[in-house]
N, C-alpha and C positions, 0 to 999 in steps of 0.2 A: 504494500500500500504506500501511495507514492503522497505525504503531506505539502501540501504548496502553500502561502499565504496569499490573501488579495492586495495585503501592505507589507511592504519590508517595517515601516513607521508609523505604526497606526494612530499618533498622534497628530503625527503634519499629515494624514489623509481628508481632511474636513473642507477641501472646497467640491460642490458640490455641481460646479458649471454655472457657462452664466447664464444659461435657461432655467436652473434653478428657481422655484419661486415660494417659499413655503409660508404658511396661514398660522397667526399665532392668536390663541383662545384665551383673553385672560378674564377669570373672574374675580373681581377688586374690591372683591367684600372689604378686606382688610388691606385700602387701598397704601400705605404706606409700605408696607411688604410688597403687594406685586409691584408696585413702581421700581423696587429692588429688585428683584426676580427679571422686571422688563427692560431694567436698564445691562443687566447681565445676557440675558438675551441675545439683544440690540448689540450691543460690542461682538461677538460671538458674530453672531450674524453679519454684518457688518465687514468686521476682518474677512471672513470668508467670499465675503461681495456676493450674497446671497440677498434676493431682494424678497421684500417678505408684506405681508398684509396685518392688519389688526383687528380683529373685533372684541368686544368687550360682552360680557355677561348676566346677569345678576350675582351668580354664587355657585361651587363649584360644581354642584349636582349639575346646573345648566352647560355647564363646558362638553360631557359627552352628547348631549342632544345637537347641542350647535355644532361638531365634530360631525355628528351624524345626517343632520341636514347637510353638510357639504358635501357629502359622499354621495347624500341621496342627490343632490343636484348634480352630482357628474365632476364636480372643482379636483377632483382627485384622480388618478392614471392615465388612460392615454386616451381615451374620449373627446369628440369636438370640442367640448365647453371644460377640459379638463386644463387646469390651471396652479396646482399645489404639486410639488413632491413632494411631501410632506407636512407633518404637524408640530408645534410647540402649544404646550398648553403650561400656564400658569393661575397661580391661585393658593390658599390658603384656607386647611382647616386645623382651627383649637380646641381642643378637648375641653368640654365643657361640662358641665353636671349631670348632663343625662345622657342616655344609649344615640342622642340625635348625631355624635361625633364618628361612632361605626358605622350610624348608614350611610351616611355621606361621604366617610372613609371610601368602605367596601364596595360602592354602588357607582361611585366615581371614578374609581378604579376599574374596577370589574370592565365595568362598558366603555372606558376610553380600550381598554386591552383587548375586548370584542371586535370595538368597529376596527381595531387597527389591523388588529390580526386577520380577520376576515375579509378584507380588502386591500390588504399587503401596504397597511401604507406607514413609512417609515415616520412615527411619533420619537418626541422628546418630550417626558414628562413632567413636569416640575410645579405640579401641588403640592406643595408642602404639608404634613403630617402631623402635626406636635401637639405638646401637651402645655408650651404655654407660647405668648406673644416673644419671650428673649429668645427661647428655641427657634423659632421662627425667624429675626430679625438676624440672627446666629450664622443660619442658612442662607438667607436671600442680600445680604449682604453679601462685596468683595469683587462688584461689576462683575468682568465674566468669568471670574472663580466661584463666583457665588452658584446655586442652584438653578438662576435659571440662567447664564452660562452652560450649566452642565446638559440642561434641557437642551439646549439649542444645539452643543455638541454631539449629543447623541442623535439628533434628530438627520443632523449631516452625514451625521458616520450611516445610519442608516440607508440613508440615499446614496451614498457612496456606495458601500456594500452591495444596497439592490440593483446599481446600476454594474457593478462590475461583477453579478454573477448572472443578471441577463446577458452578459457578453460573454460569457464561456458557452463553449459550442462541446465540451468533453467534460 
């Protein structure tokens, strides 16, 4: 068995082409956090010369629906009206007094990981998790060290990857 990699440098692999164009979901409940998260993003993005769209939310439950509208409208693969390689989603939830932090955890998750995986399209996730606001500020702080930085890298690496194993013929 013959092991090959698709990077010698999987960290300098993140420009993505400049047809590149990917859709970023933020929900700003806890708007001083994603502003962290979107400014980490944006730098990431940016560097890469990846041009990118924004739309904004209510909260993070709404980020999979809006993910899922886009798919349902075509904005994603190779379809006339297709226009995303991908997704970055942002947003924040805090652990609060009742069971309402797991389902919006687990539900927000669950179904951004559905639609992506089921219509192959390369997500960078970066809702943040935590149990309080410093964990949070923690994380979304450090431009694009911070988490959503890490979003939007993943998001490229993704599109890199799918673009370079549609190109393998063996």
């Amino acid at each position: 068995m013959v092991k090959t990699q698709l990077s010698s440098r999987p960290e300098m692999d993140l420009h993505s082409g400049p047809s590149a164009r990917v859709l970023i979901i933020e929900a700003p409940y806890y708007k001083e956090i994603t502003d962290e998260l979107g400014q980490g993003a944006m730098a990431v993005l940016d560097e890469a010369q990846t041009s990118y769209d924004w739309i904004a939310v209510p909260g993070a439950l709404e980020i999979p629906q809006a993910f899922a509208q886009a798919v349902a409208a075509g904005l994603f693969g190779e379809g006339e009206k297709s226009v995303y390689a991908g997704v970055v989603v942002l947003g924040c939830v805090i652990r609060g007094e009742t069971s309402h932090y797991d389902i919006v955890c687990n539900n927000t998750n669950h179904w951004l990981m559905e639609t992506a995986i089921r219509n192959t399209i390369p997500l960078g996730n970066g809702v943040l998790t935590v149990d309080t606001e410093a964990q949070a500020f923690a994380r979304a702080r450090g431009g694009a060290d911070g988490k959503g930085g890490d979003a939007a890298r993943a998001c490229l690496r993704l599109i890199r990857i799918g673009r370079r194993l549609g190109q393998r013929t063996s």
